[in-house]
N, C-alpha and C positions, 0 to 999 in steps of 0.2 A: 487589657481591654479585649473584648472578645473580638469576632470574628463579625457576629450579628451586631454590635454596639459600630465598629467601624464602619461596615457598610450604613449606619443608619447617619453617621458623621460624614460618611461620603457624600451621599446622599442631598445630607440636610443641610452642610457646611454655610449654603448663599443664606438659606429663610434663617440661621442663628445668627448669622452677624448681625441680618436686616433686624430681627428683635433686639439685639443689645443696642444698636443703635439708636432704635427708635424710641428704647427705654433711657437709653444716655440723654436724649435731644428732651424728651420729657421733663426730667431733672432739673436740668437745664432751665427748660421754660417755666417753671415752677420755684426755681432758685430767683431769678432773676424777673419774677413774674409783673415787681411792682416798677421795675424802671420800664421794662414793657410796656406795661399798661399807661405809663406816663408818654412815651413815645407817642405810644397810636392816639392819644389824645391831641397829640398835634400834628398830626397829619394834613390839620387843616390848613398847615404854616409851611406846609412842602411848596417847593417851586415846583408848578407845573410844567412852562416852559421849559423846563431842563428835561422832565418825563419826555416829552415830546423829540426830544434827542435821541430816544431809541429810535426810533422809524430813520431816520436816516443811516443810524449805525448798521441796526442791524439790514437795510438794504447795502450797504458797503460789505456787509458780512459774505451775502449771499454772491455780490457781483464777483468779489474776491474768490469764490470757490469755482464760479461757474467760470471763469478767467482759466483757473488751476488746471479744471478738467480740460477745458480747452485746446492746452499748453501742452500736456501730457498727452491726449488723444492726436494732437497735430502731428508731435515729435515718432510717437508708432505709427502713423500715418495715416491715421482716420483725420477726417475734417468734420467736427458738429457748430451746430450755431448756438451763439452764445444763450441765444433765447430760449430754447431746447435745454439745454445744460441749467440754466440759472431756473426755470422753472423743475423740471428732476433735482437741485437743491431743496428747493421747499419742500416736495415732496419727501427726498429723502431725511428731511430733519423732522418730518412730522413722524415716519417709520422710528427712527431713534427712538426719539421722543415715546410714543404710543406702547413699543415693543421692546420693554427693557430684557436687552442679550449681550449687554457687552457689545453693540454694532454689529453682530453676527448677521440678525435680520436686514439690517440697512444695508449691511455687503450684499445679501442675497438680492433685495431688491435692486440693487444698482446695477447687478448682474443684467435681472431681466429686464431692466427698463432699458438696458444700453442696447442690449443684444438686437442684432438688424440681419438675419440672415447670413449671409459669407463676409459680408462687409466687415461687423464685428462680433467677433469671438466670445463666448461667455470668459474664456480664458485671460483674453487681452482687457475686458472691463474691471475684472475681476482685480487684474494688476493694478491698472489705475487708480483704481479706491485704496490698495492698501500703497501705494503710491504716494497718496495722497496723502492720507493718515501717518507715512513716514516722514513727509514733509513737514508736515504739523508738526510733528515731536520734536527733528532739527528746530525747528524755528521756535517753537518754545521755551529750548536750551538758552538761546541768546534774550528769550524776552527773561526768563528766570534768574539770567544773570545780571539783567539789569534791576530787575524787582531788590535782587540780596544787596545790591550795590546800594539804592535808596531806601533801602531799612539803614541801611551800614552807615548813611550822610544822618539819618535822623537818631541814630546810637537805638537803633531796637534791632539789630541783630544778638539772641544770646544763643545758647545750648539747643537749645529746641526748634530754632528757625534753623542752626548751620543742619542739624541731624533731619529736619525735614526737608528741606530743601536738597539734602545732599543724598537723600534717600531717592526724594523724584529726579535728581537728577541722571543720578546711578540707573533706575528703573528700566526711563526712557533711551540713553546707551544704549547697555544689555537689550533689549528690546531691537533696536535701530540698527545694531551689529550684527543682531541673532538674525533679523531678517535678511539684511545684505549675503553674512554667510552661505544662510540656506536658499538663496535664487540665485547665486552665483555659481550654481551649480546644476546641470539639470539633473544630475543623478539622484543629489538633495532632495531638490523637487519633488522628484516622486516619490522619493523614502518618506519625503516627512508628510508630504500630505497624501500617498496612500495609508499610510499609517493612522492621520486624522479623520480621513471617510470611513474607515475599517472602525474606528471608533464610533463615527457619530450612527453608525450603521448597529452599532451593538446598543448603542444609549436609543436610537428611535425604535429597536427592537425589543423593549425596554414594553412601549405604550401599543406599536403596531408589533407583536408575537407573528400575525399570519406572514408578513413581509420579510424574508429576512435582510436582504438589500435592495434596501429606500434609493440610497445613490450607488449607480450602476459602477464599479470599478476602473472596466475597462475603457468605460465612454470617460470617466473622469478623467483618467490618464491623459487626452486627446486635451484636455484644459488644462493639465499641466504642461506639457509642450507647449502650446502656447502662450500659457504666463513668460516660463523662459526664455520665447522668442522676446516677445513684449520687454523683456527683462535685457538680452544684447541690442535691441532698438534704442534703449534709453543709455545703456553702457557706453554705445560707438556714438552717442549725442550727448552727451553730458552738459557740457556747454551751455547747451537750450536749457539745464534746466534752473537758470538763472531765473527769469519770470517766474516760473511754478514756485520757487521759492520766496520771491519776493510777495508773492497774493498767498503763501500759507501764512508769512509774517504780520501781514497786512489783516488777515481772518482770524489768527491771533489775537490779535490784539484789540479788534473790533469785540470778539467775544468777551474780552477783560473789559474792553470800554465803555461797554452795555452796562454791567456791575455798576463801573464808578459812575455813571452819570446819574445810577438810583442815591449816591453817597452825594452827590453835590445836588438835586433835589432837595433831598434830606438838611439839605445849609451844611455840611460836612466835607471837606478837601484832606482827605484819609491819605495815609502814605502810601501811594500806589505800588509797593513794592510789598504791602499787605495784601493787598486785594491779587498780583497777580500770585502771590505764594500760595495763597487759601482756595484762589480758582484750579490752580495745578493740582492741590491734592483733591479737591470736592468730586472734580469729573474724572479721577480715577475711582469714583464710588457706581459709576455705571458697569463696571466691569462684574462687579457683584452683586448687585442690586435687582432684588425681585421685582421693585416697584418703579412705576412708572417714572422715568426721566429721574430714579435716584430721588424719590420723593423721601423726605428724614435723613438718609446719610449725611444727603448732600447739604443740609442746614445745619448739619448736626457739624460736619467737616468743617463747611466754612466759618461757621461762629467758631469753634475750638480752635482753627488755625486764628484767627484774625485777633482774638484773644492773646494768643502767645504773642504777638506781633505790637500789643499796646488799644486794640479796639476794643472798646467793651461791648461785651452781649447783648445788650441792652439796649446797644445803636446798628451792632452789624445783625442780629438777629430778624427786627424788623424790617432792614433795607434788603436784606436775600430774600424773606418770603417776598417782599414787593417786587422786587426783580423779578422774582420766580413766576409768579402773577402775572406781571405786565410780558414778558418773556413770548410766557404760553398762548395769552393774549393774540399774540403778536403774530407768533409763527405760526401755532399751531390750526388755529380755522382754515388759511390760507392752504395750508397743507394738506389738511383734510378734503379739503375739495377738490382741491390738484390731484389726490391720490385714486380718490373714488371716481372719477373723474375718467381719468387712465384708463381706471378696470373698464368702466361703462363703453369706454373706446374700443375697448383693446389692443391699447396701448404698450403693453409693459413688455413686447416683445418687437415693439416697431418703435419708431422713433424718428429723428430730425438727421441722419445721414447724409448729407450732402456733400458737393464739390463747392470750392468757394468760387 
């Protein structure tokens, strides 16, 4: 392969998956097109009542996060209100959501909505979110284990559930390790993420040519010291971070719970050990996803896993787009207004700092 075909595979590697997928999910809907269409004819026969169970979930979802952040900015020793926190939730799930980066952008914003002058550091927020995002992943490890364990009481554990499952389990590890490694170090630190600004520095050089550095080197430096610090704050407290774990388990599992209550709607009490194996691989499709919130992978994921697991296309097909729907529904207005909101303030660099 040439030199010009690789860079054009460098390149384009995220927009070809996003087509193969979205030609697989096609397929798909067109295979399975006539139990579909038998579905949505009864939608008239959905419990509503049970729909109505999102609004409390996903409020448990959000309290659960704004808890987290809470916990983690207490323990480095900022103090926020929880009101402040749980509202910057919304907004930040509407950023995810709207601006598919793999969470790149949602970290960026969380930066500047947290940041308060001396008080808090773009460095110290910065921690916190992937903080938090580490948390997530432990606490998914134990909901994953319980998922393989109720496929394994209903005998639909075979080849393809141990190799998937055993694949995200491996993922988030190595992931979880790799982070630890590299902030347990400050020297790390700056190797790896000067290394990562020198990069995104040559990729925004890329679109802005006049600029050649977008983010300033030296000034970054200055937020990697203080991730580090942020990083022996939370080392010589470990202890504290009991709660922050217990509300990512808790957020967890609200996000999986949101799913099944579209499946018991539906009149369907599915092996929940389907629903969280197909959720763990679906929102690894944000990570490469051009399109908004993993619009197609993510349907494409979840019916193919849920499948493997004994659900047919046919039922889990139409219960994700409805999640997906009511979801968006849900969050995202809410978010949108909270975000623009912000800006009209100008907000995203001030915020709820206070003493308790």
């Amino acid at each position: 392969m040439s030199g010009t075909q690789k860079s054009f595979w460098a390149r384009r590697w995220k927009l070809v998956v996003n087509i193969i997928t979205l030609i697989a999910l096609a397929v798909l809907v067109y295979a399975v097109r006539k139990d579909i269409g038998t579905t949505f004819e009864n939608l008239a026969h959905v419990h509503g009542w049970a729909l109505f169970l999102l609004l409390p979930v996903e409020f448990l979802n959000y309290h659960a996060q704004a808890r987290m952040y809470q916990r983690l900015f207490a323990i480095v020793g900022n103090k926020l209100t929880y009101r402040f926190l749980f509202l910057a939730s919304v907004e930040l799930n509407f950023v995810n959501h709207v601006f598919p980066s793999g969470g790149v952008t949602g970290l960026s914003y969380f930066t500047l909505r947290m940041r308060q002058g001396k008080e808090l550091s773009g460095g110290k927020a910065t921690f916190i979110h992937v903080m938090k995002i580490a948390l997530y992943f432990i606490a998914f490890e134990i909901i994953l284990l319980f998922g393989v364990f109720a496929l394994a009481l209903m005998g639909r554990v075979n080849n393809i559930v141990i190799l998937t499952a055993g694949s995200l389990s491996t993922l988030m590890v190595i992931g979880t390790l790799g982070f630890m490694y590299i902030i347990s170090s400050k020297q790390r630190i700056n190797s790896f993420f000067t290394a990562l600004t020198r990069a995104l520095n040559r990729l925004i050089k890329v679109v802005r040519p006049r600029q050649p550095e977008t983010i300033n080197i030296s000034k970054a430096k200055k937020t990697f010291d203080d991730f580090h610090s942020s990083y022996l704050a939370i080392r010589s407290n470990y202890r504290e971070l009991k709660m922050p774990f217990l509300y990512a388990l808790l957020a967890d599992a609200t996000e999986i719970g949101a799913v099944y209550v579209v499946y018991i709607a539906f009149g369907y009490w599915v092996n929940i050990g389907a629903v969280i194996l197909a959720y763990g691989i679906a929102n690894f499709a944000g990570l490469v996803s051009v399109l908004p919130g993993g619009v197609g992978i993510y349907e494409a994921l979840m019916t193919t896993v849920l499948a493997a697991t004994g659900v047919p296309p046919s039922l889990s097909l139409p219960v994700t787009v409805m999640y997906r729907i009511l979801n968006t529904l849900i969050q995202v207005p809410p978010g949108y207004y909270l975000y623009h909101r912000a800006i009209k303030r100008g907000e995203l660099s001030s915020g709820a700092v206070r003493g308790s």
